[in-house]
C-alpha positions in Angstrom: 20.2 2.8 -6.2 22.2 5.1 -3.5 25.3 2.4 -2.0 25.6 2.6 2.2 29.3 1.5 3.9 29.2 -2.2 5.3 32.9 -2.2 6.9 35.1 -2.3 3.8 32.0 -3.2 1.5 29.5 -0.9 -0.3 26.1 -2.6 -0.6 23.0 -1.0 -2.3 20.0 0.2 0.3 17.7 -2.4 -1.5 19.5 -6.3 -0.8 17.9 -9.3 -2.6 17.4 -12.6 -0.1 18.1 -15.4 -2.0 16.4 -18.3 0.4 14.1 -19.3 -2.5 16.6 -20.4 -5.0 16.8 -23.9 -5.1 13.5 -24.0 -3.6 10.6 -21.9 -4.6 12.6 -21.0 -8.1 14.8 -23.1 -10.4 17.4 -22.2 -12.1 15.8 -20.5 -15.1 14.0 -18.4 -12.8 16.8 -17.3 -10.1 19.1 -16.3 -12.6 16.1 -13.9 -14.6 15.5 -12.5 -10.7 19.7 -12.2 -10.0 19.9 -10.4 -13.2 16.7 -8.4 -12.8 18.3 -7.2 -10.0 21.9 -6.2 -11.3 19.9 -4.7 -13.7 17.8 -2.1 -11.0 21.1 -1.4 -9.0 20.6 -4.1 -6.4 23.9 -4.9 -5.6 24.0 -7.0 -2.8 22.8 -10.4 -2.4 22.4 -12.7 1.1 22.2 -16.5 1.3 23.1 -19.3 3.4 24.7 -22.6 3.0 21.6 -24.1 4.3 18.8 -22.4 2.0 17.0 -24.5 -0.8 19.1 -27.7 0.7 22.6 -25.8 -0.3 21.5 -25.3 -3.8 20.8 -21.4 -3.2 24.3 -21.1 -3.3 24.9 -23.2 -6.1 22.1 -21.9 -8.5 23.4 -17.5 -7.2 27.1 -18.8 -8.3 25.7 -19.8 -11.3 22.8 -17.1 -12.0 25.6 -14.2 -11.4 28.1 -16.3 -13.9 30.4 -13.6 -15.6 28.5 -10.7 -13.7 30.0 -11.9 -10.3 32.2 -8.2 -10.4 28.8 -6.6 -10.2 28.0 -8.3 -6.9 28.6 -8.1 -2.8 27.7 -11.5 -2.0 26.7 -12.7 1.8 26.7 -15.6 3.0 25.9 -17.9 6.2 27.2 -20.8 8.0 26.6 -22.8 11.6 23.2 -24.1 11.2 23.7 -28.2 11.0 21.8 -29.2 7.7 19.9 -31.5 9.1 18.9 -28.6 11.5 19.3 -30.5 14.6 21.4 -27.0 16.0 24.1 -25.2 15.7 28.2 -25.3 15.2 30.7 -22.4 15.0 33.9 -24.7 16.2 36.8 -23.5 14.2 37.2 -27.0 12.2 33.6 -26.3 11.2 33.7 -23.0 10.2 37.0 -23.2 8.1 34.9 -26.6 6.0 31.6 -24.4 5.9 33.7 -21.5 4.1 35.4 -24.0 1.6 32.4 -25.8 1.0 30.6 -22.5 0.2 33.5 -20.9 -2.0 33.0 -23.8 -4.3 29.6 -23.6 -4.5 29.0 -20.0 -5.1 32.2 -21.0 -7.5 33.9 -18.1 -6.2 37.3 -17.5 -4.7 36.0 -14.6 -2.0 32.9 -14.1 0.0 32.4 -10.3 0.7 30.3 -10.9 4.3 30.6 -14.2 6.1 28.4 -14.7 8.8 26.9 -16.8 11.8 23.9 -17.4 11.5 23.2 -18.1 14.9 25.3 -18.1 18.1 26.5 -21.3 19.0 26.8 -21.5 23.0 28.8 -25.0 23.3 31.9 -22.8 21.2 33.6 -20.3 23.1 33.1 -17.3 20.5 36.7 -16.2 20.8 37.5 -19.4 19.0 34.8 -19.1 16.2 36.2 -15.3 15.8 39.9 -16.4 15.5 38.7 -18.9 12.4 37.0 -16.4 10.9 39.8 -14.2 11.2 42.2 -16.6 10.0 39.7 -16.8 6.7 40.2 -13.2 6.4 43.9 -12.9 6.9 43.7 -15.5 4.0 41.7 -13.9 1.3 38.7 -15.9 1.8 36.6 -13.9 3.5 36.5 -10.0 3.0 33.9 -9.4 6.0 32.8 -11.0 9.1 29.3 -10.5 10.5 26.5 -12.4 12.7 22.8 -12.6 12.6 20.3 -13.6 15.7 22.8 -11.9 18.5 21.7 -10.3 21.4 23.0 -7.0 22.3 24.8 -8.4 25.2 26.2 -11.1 22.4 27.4 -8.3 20.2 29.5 -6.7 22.8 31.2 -9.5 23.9 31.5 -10.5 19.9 33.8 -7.0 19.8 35.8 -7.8 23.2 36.6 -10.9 21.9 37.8 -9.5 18.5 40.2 -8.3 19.8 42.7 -6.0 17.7 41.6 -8.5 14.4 38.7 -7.9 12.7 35.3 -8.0 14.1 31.6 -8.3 13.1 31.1 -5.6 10.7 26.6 -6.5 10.6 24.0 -8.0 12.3 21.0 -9.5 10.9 18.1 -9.2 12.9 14.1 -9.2 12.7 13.0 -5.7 11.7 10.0 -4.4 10.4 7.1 -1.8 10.9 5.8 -5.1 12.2 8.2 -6.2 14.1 10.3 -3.2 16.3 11.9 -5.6 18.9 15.3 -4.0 17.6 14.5 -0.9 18.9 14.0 -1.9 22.7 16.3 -4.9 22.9 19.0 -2.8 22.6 20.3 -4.5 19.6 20.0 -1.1 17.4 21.6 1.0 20.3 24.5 -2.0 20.0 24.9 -1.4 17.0 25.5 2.4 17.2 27.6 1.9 19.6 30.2 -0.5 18.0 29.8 1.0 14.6 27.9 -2.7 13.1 25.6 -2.6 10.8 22.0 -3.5 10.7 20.6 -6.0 8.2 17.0 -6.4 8.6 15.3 -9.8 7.8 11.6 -10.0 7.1 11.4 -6.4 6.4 7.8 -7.2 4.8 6.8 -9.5 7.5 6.2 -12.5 5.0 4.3 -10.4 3.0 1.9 -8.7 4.9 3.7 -5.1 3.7 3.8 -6.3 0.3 0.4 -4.1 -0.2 -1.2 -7.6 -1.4 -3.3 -8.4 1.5 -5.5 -6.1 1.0 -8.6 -5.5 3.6 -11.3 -8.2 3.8 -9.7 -10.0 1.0 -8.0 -13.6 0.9 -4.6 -14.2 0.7 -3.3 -14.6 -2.9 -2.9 -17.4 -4.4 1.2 -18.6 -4.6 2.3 -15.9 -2.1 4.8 -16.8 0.6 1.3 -16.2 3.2 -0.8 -18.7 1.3 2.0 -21.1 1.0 2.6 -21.1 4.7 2.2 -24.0 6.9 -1.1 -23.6 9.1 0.7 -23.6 12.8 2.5 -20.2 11.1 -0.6 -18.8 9.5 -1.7 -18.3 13.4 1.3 -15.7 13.7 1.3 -13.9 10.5 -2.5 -13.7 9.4 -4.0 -13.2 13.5 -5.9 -10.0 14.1 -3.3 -8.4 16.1 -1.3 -8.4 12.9 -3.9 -7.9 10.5 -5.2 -4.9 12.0 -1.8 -3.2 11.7 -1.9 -3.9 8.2 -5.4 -2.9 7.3 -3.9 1.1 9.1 -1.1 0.8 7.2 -3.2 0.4 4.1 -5.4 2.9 5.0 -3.1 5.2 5.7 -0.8 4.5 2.9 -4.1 4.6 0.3 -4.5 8.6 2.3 -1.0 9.5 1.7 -1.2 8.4 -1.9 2.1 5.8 -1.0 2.3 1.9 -1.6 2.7 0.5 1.9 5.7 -1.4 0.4 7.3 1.7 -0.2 6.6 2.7 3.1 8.4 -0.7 4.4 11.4 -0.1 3.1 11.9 3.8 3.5 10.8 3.4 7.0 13.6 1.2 7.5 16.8 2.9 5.8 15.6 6.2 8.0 17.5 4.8 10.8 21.1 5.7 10.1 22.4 1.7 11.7 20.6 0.4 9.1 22.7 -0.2 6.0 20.4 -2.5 3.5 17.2 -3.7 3.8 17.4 -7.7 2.5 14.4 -8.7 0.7 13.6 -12.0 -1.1 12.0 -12.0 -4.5 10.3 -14.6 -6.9 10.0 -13.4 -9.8 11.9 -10.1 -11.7 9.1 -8.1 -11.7 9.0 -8.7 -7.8 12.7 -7.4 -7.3 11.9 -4.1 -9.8 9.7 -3.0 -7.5 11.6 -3.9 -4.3 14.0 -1.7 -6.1 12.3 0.9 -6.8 10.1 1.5 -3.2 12.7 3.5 -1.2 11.8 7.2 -1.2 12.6 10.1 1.5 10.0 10.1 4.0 8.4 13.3 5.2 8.7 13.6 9.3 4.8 14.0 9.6 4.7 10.5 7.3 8.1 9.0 9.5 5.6 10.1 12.8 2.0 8.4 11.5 4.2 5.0 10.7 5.6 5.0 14.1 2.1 5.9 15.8 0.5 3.1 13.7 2.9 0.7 15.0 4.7 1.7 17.8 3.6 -1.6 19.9 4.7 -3.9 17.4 
């Protein structure tokens, strides 16, 4: 597994999203995907303090154990867990991080981030707390996820001399290629922040499962999904992508999962591509599905999705 620069950190091209621990997977069952994982060279690991209810955190802290070393561990804070919004005061931000550290039952978190802006606090005053956490040896990085480019230049103006948002996580798939004309890519090439896509196989559909004219598996994240979703994911417009990509994957002789994730690291901003897993077999071959594309294979992918 080939390691890209994140600020100070070194993560591995492949990232594991950990939002179904403490939901989806017990503990038994994160800590054979966490080690799985460790195992295939997948160093770097992304929850929240909100996923599985906070237990994500707990049960990662606990699944990583003596093999915490081995590890770049991410995590997120500001969304109110009852989800009724959002708070990046500095008061908040300093309990979030402490609540965190103890249960990830570390003493560091490598990448701290926002998880979404918070417009009622000024985000000079959210940057100087997470500052102060890194000035403190609580935080190693700072980052942010759901900014707007116009968000992530003013992020780096208010920064200031002190350290800034080193990533970005943002929706990003052969699916989903907002990134490219919102700017947020060009932002981040600009300021020198790296891009952490989310939903990199669109909830499945670039999983190579969903197959033509078939149903949805059973126990996938797809057939799991609430109905008023299902409309999004599993409508034609979507569909149809997938079936080309299928087709044209089946042609090539290359897994359209492999072709989700190579796609991806071939832009140079991009410097891991977080997927979740639930089960170890599931991570081995996240792990194993980047490969060098060729530039007629890099020119078909965009063709095939280039409204998307």
């Amino acid at each position: 597994m080939k390691q890209r620069r994140l600020g100070s950190l070194h993560v591995s091209e492949v990232g594991l999203g950990c939002n179904n621990f403490g939901g989806r997977l017990d503990q038994a069952a994160t800590t054979a995907v966490v080690h799985a994982a460790l195992d295939a060279g997948v160093t770097f690991f992304d929850t929240a303090d909100i996923y599985g209810d906070t237990q994500s955190e707990v049960m990662l802290g606990v699944a990583l154990g003596a093999r915490r070393g081995e590890a770049v561990v991410a995590s997120k804070f500001g969304m109110l867990h009852d989800k009724s919004g959002v708070c990046a005061t500095p008061d908040y931000v300093r309990a979030s991080c402490d609540a965190s550290l103890r249960r990830l039952g570390t003493d560091v978190i490598d990448l701290y981030q926002l998880h979404f802006p918070d417009d009622a606090t000024p985000l000079a005053e959210t940057l100087g707390a997470l500052q102060d956490l890194v000035a403190r040896g609580k935080v190693r990085e700072i980052g942010c996820s759901n900014f707007s480019a116009d968000q992530l230049r003013a992020a780096a103006h208010a920064a200031g001399a002190g350290p800034g948002f080193v990533s970005v996580q943002s929706q990003y798939s052969l699916l989903a290629r907002q990134p490219e004309s919102d700017g947020v890519l060009a932002a981040c090439a600009e300021l020198g922040v790296g891009f952490l896509p989310f939903y990199p196989l669109a909830n499945g559909l670039l999983t190579g499962k969903v197959r033509p004219g078939e149903p949805i598996p059973e126990g996938t994240r797809l057939a799991l999904m609430p109905d008023d979703r299902k409309v999004h994911w599993l409508g034609e417009r979507l569909r149809s992508r997938v079936d080309a990509l299928i087709a044209y994957g089946d042609e090539a002789g290359v897994p359209v999962l492999d072709f989700a994730f190579s796609w991806l690291l071939e832009h140079p901003a991009v410097a891991s591509v977080i997927a979740g897993a639930s089960s170890a077999e599931q991570v081995r071959a996240n792990a194993h599905a980047v490969r060098d594309l060729t530039p007629a294979q890099r020119r078909r992918l965009d063709e095939l999705t280039d409204e998307a």
